[in-house]
GUKEKOL-186916 format. One record per residue (C-alpha): chain; x, y, z; residue in one letter; residue number from 1. Coordinates in pm, whole numbers. Layout:
N
 kette     xx     yy     zz rest  nr
     A      X      Y      Z    a NUM
...
END
This chain:
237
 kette     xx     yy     zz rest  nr
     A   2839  18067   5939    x   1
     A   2787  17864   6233    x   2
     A   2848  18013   6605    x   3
     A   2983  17763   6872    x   4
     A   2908  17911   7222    x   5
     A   3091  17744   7493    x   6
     A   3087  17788   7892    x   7
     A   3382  17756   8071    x   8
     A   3438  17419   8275    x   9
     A   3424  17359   8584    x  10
     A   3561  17645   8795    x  11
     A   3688  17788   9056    x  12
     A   3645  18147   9095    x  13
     A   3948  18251   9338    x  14
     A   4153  18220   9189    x  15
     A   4028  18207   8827    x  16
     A   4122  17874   8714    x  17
     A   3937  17569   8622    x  18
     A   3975  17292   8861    x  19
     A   4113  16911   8742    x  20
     A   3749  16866   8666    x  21
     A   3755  17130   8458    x  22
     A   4071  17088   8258    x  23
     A   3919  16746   8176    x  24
     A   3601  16937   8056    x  25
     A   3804  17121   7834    x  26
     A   3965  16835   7673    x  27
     A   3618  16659   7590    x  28
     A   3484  16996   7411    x  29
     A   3804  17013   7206    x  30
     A   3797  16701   7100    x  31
     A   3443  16770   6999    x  32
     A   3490  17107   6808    x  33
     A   3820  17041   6660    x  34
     A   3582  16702   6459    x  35
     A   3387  16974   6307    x  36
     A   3710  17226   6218    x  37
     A   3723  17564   6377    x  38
     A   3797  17873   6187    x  39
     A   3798  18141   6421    x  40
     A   3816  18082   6829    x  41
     A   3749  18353   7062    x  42
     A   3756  18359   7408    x  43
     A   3655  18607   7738    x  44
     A   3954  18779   7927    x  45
     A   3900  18517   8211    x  46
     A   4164  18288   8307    x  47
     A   3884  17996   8280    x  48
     A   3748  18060   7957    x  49
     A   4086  18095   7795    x  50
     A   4185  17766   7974    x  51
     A   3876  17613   7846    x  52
     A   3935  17768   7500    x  53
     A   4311  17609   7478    x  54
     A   4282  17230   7442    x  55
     A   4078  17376   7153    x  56
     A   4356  17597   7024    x  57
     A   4666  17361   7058    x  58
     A   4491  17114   6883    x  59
     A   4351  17330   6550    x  60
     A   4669  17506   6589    x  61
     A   4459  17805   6554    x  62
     A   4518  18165   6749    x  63
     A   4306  18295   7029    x  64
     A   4152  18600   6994    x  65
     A   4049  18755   7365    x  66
     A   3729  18955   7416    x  67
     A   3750  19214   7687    x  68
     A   3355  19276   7677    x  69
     A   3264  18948   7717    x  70
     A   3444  18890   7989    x  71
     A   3222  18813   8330    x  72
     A   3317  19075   8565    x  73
     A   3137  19391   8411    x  74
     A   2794  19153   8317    x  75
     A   2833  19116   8708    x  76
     A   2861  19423   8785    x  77
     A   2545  19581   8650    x  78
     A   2350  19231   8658    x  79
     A   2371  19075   9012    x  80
     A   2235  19242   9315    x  81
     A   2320  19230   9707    x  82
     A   2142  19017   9918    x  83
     A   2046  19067  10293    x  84
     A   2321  18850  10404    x  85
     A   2555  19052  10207    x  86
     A   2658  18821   9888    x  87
     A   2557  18879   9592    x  88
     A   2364  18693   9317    x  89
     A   2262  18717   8943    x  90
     A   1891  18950   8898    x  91
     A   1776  18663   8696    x  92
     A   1766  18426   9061    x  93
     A   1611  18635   9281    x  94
     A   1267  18571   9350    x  95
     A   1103  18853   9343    x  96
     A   1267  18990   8963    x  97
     A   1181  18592   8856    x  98
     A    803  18652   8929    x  99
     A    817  18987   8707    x 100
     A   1004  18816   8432    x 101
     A    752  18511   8407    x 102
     A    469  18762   8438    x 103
     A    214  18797   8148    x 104
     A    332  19147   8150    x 105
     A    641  19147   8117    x 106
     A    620  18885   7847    x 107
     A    400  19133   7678    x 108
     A    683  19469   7713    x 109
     A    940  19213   7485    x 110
     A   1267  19456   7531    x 111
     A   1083  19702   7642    x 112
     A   1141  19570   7998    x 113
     A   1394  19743   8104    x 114
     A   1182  20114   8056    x 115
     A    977  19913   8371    x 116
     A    973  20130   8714    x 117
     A   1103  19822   8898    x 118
     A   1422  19884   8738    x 119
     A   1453  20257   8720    x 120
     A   1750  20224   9036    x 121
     A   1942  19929   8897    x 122
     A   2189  19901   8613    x 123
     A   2037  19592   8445    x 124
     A   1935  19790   8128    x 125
     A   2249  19936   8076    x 126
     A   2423  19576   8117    x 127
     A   2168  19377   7876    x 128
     A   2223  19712   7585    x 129
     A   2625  19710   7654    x 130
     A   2639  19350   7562    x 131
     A   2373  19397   7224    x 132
     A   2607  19650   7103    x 133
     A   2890  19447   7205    x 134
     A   2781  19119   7049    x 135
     A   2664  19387   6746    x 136
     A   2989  19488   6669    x 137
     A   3111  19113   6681    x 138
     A   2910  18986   6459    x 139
     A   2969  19298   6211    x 140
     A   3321  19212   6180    x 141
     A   3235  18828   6161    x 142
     A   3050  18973   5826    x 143
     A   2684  18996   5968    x 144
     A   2534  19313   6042    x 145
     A   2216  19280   6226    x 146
     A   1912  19469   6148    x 147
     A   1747  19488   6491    x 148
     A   1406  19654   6384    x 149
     A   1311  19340   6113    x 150
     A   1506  19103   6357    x 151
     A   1711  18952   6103    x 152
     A   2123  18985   5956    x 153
     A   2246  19131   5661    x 154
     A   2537  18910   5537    x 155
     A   2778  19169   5389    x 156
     A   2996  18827   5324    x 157
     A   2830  18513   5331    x 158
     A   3043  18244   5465    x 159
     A   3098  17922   5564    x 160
     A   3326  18012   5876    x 161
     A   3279  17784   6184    x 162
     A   3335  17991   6464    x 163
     A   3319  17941   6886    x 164
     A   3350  18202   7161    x 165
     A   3423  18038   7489    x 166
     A   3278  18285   7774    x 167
     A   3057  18203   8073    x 168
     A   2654  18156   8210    x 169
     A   2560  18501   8294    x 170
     A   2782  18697   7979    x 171
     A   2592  18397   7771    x 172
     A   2210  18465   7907    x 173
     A   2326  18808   7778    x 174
     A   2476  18725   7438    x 175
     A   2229  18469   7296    x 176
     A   1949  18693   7416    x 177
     A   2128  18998   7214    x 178
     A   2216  18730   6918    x 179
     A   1883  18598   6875    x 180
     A   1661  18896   6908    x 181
     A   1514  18725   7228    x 182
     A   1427  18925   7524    x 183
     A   1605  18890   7843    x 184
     A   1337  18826   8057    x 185
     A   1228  18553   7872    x 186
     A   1600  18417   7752    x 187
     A   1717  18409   8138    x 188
     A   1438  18220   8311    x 189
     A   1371  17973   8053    x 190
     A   1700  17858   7932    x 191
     A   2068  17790   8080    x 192
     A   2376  17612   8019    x 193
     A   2615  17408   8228    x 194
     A   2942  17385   8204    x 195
     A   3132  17343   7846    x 196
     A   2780  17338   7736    x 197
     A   2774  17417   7333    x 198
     A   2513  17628   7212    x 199
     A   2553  17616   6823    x 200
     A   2362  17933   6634    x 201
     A   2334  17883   6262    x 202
     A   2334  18204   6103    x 203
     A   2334  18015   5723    x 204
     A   2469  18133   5437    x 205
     A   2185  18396   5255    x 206
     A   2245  18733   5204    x 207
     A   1943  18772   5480    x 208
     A   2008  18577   5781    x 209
     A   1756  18455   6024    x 210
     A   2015  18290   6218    x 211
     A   1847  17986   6450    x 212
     A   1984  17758   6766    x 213
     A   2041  17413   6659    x 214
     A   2124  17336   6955    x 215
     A   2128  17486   7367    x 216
     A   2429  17422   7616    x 217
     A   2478  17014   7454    x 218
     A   2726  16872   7675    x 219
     A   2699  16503   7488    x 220
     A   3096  16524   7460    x 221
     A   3104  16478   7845    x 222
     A   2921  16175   7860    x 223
     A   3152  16045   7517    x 224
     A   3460  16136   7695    x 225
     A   3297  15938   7989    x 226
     A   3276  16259   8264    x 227
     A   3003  16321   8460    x 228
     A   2710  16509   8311    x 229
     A   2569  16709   8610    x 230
     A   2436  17011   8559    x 231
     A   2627  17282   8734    x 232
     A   2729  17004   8991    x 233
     A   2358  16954   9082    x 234
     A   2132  16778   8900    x 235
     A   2239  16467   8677    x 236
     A   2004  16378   8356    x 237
END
């Protein structure tokens, strides 16, 4: 099986909607995953994702299947925090939980992180195991069970489905961290993903599954659909 994660274009986030930008976005991914053939597409409850997720749809002719859990609004809840000014921001940008998570440390505690005093008052533990058992029970019905303890699936059907979840950044720090066994600490400050960037897990086709990223937040079908590629609106490369 391979896994096609996809962020949602270019947004804005009241209302939910993707913005012209955005739509276009959408168009360039599809166009992208509908080359390869898509078995299964799911997307979050957001109005962006499933408008990313459509092009997608209308062109495989293919159903949508919507994901309550995954989408953004609870992983915000128990994953941003308030700042002084009063607005709020994801854990995984604010200085002071940064410096933790890059610590030797913390490095060393793996998933234990979350036992850590600093976090004793905040809800970040019970966000990051909501979405493992979430994105357990996904996969289980996709055919994979995942054996957490040897860090590997058990392939109760071996396929060759192709399948993509369109969702968002901060649900998809989450996910691939639960997905691919790597701790949080580590999967949020050293990897993240712009808009309609495709992560693509490949989860094979053994009876034991080691599944692997092939690939981390590509966005190449921007720059072959001749739209910007500028991460998050910031930074070109």
């Amino acid at each position: 099986m391979l896994l096609f994660y996809v962020r949602h274009g270019d947004p804005t986030y009241n209302p939910d909607s993707l913005t012209p930008l955005g739509k276009r976005q959408a168009e360039a991914v599809a166009k992208r995953l509908t080359r390869y053939g898509i078995d299964k597409i799911y997307a979050s409850t957001s109005t962006r994702a499933i408008q990313t997720a459509e092009p997608t749809c209308e062109i495989l002719k293919k159903d949508l299947t919507k994901l309550a859990w995954a989408d953004e609004g609870r992983a915000w809840e128990q994953m941003s925090v308030e700042l002084p000014d009063g607005s709020r921001t994801w854990m995984f940008g604010v200085p002071k939980y940064r410096e933790l998570f890059c610590s030797k440390r913390y490095r060393e505690l793996g998933d234990n992180w979350m036992n850590e005093p600093e976090f004793k008052d905040t809800t970040f533990g019970e966000g990051a195991l909501r979405v493992q058992r979430e994105a357990d029970g996904f996969l289980k019905e996709l055919g994979y069970e995942h054996d957490r303890e040897k860090g590997c699936y058990i392939a109760n059907n071996p396929q060759y489905d192709r399948v993509a979840l369109f969702a968002h950044q901060g649900t998809g720090m989450l996910f691939l961290s639960a997905v691919l066994d790597i701790p949080l600490p580590l999967m949020c400050q050293r990897f993240n993903m712009s808009h309609t960037g495709v992560t693509v897990i490949d989860f094979g086709n053994d009876k034991i599954s080691y599944p692997q990223a092939l690939q981390v937040a590509n966005d190449s079908h921007l720059l072959l659909d001749g739209l910007p590629t500028k991460y998050n609106n910031s930074i070109y490369f």
